[in-house]
C-alpha positions in Angstrom: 36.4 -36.2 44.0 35.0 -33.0 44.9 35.5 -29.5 43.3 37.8 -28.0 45.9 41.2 -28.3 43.9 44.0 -29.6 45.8 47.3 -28.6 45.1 47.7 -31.7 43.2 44.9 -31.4 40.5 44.9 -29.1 38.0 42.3 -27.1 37.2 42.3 -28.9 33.6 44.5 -31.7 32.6 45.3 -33.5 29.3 46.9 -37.1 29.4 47.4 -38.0 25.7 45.6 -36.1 23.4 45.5 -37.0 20.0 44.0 -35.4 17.2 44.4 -36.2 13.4 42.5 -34.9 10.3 42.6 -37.9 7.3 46.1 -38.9 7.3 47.4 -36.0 9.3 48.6 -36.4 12.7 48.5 -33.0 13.9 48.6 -33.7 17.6 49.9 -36.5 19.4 50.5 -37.9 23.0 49.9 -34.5 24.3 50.5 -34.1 28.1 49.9 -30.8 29.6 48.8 -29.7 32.9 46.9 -26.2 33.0 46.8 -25.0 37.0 44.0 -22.7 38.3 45.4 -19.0 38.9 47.9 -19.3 36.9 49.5 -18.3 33.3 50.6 -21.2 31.3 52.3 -20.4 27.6 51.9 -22.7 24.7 54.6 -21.6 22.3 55.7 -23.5 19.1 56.8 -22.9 15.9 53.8 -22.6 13.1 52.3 -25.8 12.3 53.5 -27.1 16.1 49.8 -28.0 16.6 48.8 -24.7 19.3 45.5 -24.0 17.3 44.5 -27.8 16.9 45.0 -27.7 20.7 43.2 -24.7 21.6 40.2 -26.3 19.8 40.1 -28.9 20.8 40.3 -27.3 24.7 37.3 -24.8 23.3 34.8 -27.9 22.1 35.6 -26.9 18.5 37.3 -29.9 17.7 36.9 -33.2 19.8 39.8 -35.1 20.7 40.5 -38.7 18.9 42.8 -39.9 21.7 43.3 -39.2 25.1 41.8 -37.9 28.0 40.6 -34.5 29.0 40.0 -33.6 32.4 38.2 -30.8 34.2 39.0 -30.5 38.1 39.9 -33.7 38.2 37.1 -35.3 36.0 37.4 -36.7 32.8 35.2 -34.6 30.5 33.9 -34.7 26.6 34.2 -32.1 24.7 32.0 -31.7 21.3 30.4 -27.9 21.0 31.8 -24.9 22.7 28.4 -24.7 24.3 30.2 -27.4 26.4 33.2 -25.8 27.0 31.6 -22.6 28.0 29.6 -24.6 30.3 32.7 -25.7 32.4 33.9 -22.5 32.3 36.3 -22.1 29.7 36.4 -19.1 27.4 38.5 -18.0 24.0 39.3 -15.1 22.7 40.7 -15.5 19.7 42.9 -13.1 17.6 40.4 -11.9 15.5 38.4 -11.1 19.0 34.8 -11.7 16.7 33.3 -8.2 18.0 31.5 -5.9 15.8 32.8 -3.0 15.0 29.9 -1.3 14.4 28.1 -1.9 18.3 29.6 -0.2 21.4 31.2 -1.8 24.3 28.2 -2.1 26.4 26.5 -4.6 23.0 29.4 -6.0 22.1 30.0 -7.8 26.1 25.9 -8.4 26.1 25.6 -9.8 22.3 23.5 -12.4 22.7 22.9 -12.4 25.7 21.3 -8.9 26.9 19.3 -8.3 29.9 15.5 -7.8 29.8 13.3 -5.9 32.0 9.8 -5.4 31.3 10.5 -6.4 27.7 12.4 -3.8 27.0 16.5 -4.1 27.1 18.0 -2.9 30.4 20.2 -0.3 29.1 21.2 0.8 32.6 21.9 -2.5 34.2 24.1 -3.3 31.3 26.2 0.1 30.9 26.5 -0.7 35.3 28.1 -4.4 34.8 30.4 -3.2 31.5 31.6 -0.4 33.3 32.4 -2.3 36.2 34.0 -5.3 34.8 36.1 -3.4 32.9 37.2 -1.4 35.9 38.0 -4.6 37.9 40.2 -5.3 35.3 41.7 -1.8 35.6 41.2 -0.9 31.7 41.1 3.1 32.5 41.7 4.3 28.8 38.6 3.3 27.8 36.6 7.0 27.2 33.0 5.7 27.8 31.3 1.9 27.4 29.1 3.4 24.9 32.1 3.7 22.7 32.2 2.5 19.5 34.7 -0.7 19.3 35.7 0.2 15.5 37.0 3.7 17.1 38.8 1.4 19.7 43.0 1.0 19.7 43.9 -2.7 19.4 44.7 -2.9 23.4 41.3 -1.9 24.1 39.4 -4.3 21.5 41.5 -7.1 24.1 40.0 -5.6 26.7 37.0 -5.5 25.8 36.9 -9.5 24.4 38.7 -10.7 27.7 36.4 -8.7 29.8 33.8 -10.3 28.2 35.3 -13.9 28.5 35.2 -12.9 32.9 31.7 -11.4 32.6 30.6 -14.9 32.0 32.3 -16.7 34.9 35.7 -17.8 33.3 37.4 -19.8 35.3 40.2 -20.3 32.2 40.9 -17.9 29.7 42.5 -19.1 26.6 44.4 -15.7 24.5 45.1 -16.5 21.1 48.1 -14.3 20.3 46.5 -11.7 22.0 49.9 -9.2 21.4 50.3 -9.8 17.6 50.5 -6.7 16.0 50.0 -4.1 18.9 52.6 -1.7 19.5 54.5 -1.2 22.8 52.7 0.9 25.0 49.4 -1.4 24.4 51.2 -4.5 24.2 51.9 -3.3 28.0 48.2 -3.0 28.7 47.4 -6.5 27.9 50.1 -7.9 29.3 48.9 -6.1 32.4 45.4 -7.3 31.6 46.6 -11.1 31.7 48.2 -10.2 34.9 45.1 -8.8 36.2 43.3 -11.9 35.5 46.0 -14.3 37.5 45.3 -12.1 40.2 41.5 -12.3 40.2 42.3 -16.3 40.1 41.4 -17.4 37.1 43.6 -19.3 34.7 44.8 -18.1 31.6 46.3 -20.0 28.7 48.0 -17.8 26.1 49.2 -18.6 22.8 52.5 -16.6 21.6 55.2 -16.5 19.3 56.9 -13.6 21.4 59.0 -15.3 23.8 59.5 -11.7 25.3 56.0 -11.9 26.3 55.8 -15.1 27.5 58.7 -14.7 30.0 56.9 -11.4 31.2 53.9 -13.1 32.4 53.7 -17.1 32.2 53.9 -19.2 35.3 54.7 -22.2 33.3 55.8 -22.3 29.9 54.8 -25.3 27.3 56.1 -26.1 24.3 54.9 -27.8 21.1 57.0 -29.6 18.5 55.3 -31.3 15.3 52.3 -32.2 17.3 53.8 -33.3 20.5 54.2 -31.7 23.5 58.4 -31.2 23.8 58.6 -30.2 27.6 56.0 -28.2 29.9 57.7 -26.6 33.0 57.6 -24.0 35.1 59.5 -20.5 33.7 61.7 -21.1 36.7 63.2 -23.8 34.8 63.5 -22.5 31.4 65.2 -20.0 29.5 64.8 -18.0 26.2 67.9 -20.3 24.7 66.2 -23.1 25.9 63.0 -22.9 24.8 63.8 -21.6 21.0 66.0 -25.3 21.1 62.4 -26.9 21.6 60.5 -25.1 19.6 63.1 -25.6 16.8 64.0 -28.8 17.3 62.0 -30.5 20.2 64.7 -31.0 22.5 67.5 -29.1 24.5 71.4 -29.0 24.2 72.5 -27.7 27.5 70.6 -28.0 30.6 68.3 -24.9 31.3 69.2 -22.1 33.2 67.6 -22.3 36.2 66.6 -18.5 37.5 65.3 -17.2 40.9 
């Protein structure tokens, strides 16, 4: 198969999964299609099985069961060296910057440019500043800013703009709204948006249903470790989907909206 996606393959595809620790099953049979340019939402109640799965997408974790797939291939995951490699970055919610670097460190951590021996301070500050304007994060008062001095919207920023500066083709956010107020919930909503439209994939993690019907394409549900129903928002509702986090199935047929 080659790597130009048809509108058949998704970019990544599980068939399966399984994943227990000692006696506990804490994911099971899980089927879920993830399609390039798109927003898919994983909702689920706590203990549903999200983080197990998100870890087991970012090489943290590798699956016991199952099959992973990556354009269409069947991939192993062990390290999220190997993730990276394919193209698949995570931010999760506690966004692991430093709050005692700026911007411009934090996105190069690891990973900073050398000329002559001597860090490229220039070339850096040029790609920050730029990737972060692509994304349209204007708030942001200089890349030279400290990320401690930074509101909670703009640490997002800053760890999703990192996640594109190293080729992203999927972005996994890890509750990336949780304890933001309203006016910078907006910007990262508008930042997940921003990435659909650059055409990379994003898979976000939420227990605002709010949210989710603001940006996802496709909304997918856990329920004790098994994957309930994954459809497009089209064919789901907010009464809907709380039935299947709750109790992994659906009373009335979904309202279907246009």
């Amino acid at each position: 198969m080659t790597e130009t996606l048809t509108g058949d393959v998704p970019l990544l595809r599980l068939r399966g999964v399984a994943k227990h620790f000692g006696p506990v099953q804490a994911l099971s049979g899980v089927d879920l299609d993830v399609p390039a340019g798109q927003v898919t939402a994983l909702v689920g109640d706590n203990g549903a099985g999200k983080s197990t799965l998100i870890k087991s997408i970012s090489g943290i974790w590798a699956i016991d069961g199952g099959e992973m797939q990556w354009k269409g291939k069947p991939v192993h995951l062990h390290t999220p060296r190997d993730a990276a490699q394919l193209g698949i970055a995570t931010v999760y919610q506690d966004l692991a910057l430093c709050d005692n670097l700026d911007i411009v460190q934090n996105m190069f951590l690891g990973r900073e440019v050398v000329k002559s021996r001597l860090l490229d301070e220039g070339s850096m500050e040029k790609t920050a500043g730029r990737t972060l304007s692509e994304l349209s994060v204007t708030t942001v008062k200089s890349v030279r800013q400290l990320v401690g001095s930074l509101s909670g919207g703009q640490r997002q920023a800053v760890a999703v703009a990192r996640a594109v500066m190293e080729d992203a083709e999927l972005v996994i956010l890890d509750e990336p709204t949780a304890a933001l107020g309203v006016s910078q919930t907006a910007m990262v909503l508008d930042l997940v948006k921003k990435l659909r439209d650059r055409g990379i994939a994003v898979l976000i993690i939420s227990h605002n249903l709010n949210d989710v019907f603001a940006v996802a394409d496709r909304i997918a549900v856990l329920h004790l470790g098994k994957m309930a129903r994954s459809a497009p928002r089209a064919e789901l509702d907010t009464q809907s989907v709380v039935e299947l986090i709750t109790t992994g199935a659906t009373t009335e047929p979904a309202a279907t909206k246009g």
